[in-house]
PASE-915560 format. One record per residue (C-alpha): residue number from 1; residue in one letter; y, z, x. Coordinates in steps of 0.25 Angstrom, whole numbers, plus 2048, in hexadecimal, padded with zeros to 3 digits. Example, Ala and Ser with C-alpha at 12.3 -4.5 7.8 and 13.67 -1.06 7.14 Angstrom:
<1, 'A', <7EE, 81F, 831>>;
<2, 'S', <7FC, 81D, 837>>;
//
This chain:
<1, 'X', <AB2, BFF, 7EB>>;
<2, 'X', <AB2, BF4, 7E2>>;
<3, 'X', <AB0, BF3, 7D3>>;
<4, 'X', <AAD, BE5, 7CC>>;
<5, 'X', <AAC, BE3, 7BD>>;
<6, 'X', <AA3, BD8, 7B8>>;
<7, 'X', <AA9, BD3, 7AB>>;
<8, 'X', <AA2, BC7, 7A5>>;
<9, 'X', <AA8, BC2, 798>>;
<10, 'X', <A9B, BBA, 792>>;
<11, 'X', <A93, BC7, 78F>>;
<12, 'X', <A87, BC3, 787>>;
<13, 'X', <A8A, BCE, 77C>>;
<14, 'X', <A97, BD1, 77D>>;
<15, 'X', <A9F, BC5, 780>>;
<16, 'X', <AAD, BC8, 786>>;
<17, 'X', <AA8, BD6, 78B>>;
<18, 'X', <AB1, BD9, 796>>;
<19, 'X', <ABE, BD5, 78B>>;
<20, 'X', <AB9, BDF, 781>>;
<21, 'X', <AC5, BE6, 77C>>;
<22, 'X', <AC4, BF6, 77E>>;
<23, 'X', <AD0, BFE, 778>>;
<24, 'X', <ADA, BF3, 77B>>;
<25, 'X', <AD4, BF0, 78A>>;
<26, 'X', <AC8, BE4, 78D>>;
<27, 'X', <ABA, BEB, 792>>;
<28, 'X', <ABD, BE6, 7A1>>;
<29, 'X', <ACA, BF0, 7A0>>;
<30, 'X', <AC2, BFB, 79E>>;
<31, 'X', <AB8, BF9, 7A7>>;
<32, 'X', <AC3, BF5, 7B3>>;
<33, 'X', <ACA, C03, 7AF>>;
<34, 'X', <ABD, C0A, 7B0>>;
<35, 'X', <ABB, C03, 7BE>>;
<36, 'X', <ACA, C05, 7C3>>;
<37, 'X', <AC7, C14, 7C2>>;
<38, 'X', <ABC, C13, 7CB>>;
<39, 'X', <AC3, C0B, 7D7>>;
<40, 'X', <AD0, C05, 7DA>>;
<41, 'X', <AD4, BFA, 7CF>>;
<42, 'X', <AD6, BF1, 7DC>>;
<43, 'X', <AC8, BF2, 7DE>>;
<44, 'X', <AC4, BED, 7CF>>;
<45, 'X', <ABF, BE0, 7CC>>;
<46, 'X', <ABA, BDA, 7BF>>;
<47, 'X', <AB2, BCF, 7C1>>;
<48, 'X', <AB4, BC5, 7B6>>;
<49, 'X', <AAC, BB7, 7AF>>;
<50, 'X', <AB8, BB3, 7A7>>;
<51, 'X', <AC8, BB3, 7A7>>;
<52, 'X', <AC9, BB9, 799>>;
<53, 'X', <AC3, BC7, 7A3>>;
<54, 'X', <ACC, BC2, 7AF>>;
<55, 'X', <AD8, BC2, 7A4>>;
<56, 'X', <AD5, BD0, 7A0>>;
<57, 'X', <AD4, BD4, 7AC>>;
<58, 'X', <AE2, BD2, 7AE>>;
<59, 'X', <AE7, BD6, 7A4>>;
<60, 'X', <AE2, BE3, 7A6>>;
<61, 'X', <AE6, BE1, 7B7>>;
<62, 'X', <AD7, BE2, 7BC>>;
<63, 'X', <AD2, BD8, 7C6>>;
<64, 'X', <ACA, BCD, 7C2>>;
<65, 'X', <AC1, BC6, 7CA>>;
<66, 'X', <ABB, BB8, 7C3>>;
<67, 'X', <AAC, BB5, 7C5>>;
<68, 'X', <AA1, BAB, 7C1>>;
<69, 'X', <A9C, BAC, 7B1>>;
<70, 'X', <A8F, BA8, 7B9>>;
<71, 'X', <A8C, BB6, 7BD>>;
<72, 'X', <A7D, BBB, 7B9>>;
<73, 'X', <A83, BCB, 7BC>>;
<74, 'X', <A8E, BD3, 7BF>>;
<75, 'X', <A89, BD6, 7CC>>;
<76, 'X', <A8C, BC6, 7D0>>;
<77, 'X', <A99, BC7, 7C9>>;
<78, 'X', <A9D, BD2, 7D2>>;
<79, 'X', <A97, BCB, 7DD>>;
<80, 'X', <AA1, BC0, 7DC>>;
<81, 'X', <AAC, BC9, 7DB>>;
<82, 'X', <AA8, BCE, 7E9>>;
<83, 'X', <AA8, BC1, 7F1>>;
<84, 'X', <AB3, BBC, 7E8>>;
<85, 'X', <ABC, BC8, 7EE>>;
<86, 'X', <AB6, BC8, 7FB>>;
<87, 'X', <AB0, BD7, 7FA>>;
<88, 'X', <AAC, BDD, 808>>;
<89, 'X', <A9A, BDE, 807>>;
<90, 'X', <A9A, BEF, 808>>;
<91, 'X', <AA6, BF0, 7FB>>;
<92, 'X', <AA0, BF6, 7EF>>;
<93, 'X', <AA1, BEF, 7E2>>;
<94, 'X', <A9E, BF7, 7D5>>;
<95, 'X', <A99, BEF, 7C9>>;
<96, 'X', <AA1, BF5, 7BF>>;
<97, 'X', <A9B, BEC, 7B1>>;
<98, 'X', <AA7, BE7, 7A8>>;
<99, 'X', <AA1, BED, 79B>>;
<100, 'X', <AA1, BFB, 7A1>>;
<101, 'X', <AB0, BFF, 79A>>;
<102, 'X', <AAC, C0F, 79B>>;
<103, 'X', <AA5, C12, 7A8>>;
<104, 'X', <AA9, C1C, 7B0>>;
<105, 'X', <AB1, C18, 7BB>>;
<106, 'X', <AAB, C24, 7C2>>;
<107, 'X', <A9E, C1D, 7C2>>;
<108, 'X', <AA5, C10, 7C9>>;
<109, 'X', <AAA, C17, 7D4>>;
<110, 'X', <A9B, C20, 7D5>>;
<111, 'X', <A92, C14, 7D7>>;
<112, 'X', <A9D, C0C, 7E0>>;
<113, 'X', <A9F, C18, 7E8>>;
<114, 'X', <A8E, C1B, 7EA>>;
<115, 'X', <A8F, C0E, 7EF>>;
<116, 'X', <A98, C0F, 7F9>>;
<117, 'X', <A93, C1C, 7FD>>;
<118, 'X', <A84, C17, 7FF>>;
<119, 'X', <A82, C0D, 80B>>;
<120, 'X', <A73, C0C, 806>>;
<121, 'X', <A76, C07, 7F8>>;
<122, 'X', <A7A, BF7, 7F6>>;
<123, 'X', <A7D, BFB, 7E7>>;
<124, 'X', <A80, C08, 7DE>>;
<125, 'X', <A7E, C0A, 7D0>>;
<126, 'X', <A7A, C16, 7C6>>;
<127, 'X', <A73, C1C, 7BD>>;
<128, 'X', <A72, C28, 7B3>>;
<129, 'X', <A66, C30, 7AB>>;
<130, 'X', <A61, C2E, 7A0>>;
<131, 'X', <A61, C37, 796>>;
<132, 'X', <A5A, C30, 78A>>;
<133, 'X', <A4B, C2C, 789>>;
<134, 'X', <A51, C1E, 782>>;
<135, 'X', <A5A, C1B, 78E>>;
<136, 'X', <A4E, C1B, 796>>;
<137, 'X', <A47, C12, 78D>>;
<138, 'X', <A53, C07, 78A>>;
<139, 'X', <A52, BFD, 793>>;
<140, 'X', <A60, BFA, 792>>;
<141, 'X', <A62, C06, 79A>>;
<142, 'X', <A5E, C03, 7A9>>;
<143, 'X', <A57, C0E, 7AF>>;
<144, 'X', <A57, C10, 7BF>>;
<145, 'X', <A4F, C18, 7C9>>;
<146, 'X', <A55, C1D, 7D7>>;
<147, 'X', <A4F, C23, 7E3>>;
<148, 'X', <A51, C2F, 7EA>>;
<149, 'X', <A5D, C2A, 7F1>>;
<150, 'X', <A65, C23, 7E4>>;
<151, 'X', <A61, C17, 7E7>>;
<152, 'X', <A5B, C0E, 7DB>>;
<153, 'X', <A4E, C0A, 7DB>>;
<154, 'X', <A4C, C03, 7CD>>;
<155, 'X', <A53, C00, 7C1>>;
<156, 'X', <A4D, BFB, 7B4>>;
<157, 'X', <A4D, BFA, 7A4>>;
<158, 'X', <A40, C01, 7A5>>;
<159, 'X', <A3D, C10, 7A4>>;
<160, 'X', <A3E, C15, 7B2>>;
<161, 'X', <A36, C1B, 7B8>>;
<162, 'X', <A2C, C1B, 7AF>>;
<163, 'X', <A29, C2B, 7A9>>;
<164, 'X', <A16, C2A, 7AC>>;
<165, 'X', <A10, C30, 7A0>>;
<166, 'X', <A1A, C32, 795>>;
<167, 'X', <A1E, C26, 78D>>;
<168, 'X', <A2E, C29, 78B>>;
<169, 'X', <A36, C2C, 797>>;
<170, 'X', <A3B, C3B, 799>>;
<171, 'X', <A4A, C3B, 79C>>;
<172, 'X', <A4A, C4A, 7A0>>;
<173, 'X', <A3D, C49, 7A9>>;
<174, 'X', <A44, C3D, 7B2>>;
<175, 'X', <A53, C3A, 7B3>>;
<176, 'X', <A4F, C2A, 7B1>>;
<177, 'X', <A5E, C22, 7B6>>;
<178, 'X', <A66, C19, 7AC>>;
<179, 'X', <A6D, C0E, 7B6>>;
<180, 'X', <A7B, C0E, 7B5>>;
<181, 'X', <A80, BFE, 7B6>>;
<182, 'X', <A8C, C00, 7C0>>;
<183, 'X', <A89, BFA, 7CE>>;
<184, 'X', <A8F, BFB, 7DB>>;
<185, 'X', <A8D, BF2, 7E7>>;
<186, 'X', <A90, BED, 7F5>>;
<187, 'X', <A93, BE0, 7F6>>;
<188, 'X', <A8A, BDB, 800>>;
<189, 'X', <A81, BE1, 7F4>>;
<190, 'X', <A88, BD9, 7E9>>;
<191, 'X', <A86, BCB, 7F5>>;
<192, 'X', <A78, BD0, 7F4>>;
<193, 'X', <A73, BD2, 7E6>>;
<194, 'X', <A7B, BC4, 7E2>>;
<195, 'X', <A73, BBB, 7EC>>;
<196, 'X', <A68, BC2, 7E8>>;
<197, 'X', <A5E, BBB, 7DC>>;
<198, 'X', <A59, BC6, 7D2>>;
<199, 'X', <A4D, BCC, 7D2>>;
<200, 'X', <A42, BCA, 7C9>>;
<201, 'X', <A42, BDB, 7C6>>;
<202, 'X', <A51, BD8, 7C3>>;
<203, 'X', <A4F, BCE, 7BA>>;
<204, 'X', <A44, BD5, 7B2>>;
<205, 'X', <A4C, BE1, 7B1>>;
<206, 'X', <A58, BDB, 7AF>>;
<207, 'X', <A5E, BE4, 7BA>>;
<208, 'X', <A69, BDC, 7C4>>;
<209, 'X', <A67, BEA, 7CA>>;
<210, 'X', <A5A, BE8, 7CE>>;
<211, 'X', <A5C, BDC, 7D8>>;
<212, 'X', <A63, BE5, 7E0>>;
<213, 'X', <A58, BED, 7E0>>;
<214, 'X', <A4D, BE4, 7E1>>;
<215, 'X', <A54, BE0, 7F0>>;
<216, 'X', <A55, BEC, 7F4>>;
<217, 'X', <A62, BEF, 7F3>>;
<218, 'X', <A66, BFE, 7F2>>;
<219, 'X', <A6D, C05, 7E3>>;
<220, 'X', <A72, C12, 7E4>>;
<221, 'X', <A73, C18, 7D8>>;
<222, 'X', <A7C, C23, 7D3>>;
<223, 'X', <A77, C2C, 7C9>>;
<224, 'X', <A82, C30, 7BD>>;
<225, 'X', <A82, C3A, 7B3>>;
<226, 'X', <A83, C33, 7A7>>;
<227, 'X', <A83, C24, 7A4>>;
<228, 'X', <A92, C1D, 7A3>>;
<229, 'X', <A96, C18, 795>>;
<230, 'X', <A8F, C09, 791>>;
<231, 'X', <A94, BFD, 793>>;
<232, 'X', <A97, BF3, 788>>;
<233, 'X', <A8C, BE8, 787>>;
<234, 'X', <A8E, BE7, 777>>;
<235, 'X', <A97, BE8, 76B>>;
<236, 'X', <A93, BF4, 769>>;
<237, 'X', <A93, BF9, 776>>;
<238, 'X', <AA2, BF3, 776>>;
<239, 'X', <AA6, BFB, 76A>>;
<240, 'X', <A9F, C08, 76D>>;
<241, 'X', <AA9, C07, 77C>>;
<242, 'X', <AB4, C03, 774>>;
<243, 'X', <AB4, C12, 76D>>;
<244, 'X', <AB1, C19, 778>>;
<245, 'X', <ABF, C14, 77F>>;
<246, 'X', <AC7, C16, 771>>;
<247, 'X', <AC1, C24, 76F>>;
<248, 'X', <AC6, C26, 77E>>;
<249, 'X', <AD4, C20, 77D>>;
//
């Protein structure tokens, strides 16, 4: 198994993101730490857009691999780092995203390692319930259905399923699934999904997810027991991780 970080430097609302300083330590050490736990160092990649990342990347001594600023997804970033490296089609490749400092590396291994296991499934992912009526309303909060098998069957911003004949979803009458964004793939899969124009369901979603989908490509999808800590999109998000470390130090 492979993990690969996607570490983009122009972030929209947080320029520098991956360089953001955590107790003495850039972002992109924190989450590499977090990622070494899960496999082998030797076997994790961060998949750079700028040398200010590749040089913080050695400082630190992880293994940097430079890619295209041009990238519209992580997904192609990693993409590149597989032909680039010249990965065999069955490896698994984990997505592990550069502003994730606290995930579990437990969670890592699961969703590479249901992969590995399942010679159905051409991705894995997961998901955990929700426990709050106004989870299951935020569209920020991407909700999925499974089938009977764990396999995915759609994801969306939209309440589903749909609860017929109340007006507010009832979180202790159905166990509606929060996605978890960690993503494991073969690399024939990656090849695929790259070559691969989006679909319209995709676009209206604003899912990358649901290409795969739409193609019919199988996602298992592992069921945790609680969601991980959030990633850092903002300042604020920034600030609130940067506590969370120092309360733990």
């Amino acid at each position: 198994m492979k993990i690969v970080i996607p570490a983009r430097y122009a972030s929209t609302r947080l320029p520098g993101k991956p360089l953001a300083d955590i107790a003495g330590k850039p972002m992109i050490a924190h989450v590499w730490a977090r990622a070494c736990e899960a496999t082998p160092m030797a076997d994790v990649y961060i998949a750079a857009d700028d040398e200010r990342i590749l040089d913080a990347v050695q400082a630190f001594g992880g293994q940097g691999v430079m890619t295209s600023a041009d990238h519209p997804s992580g997904t192609d970033r990693i993409a590149e780092v597989a032909s680039t490296l010249g990965w065999a089609d069955d490896e698994i490749v984990v997505n592990v995203q550069g502003d994730e400092p606290l995930i579990p590396p437990a969670l890592i291994a699961l969703v590479g390692e249901g992969l590995a296991a399942d010679q159905k499934a051409d991705m894995a992912t997961a998901s955990t319930r929700i426990m709050v009526t106004e989870d299951v309303l935020n569209p920020n909060i991407v909700k999925v259905v499974s089938d009977a098998f764990g396999y995915a069957r759609y994801f969306s911003r939209s309440v589903i399923p749909h609860m017929r004949g109340v007006d507010v979803p009832d979180v202790t009458k159905y166990a509606y699934q929060r996605h978890i964004g960690i993503y494991a793939y073969k690399v024939s899969t990656l090849k695929t999904l790259t070559a691969l124009p989006p679909a319209e369901v995709e676009e209206v979603e604003a899912l990358e997810q649901l290409r795969a989908l739409h193609h019919g490509l199988t996602i298992r999808v592992a069921e945790i027991s609680e969601a991980p800590p959030h990633g850092v999109d903002t300042e604020a998000d920034l600030n609130a991780v940067r506590k969370l470390v120092g309360a733990n130090a």
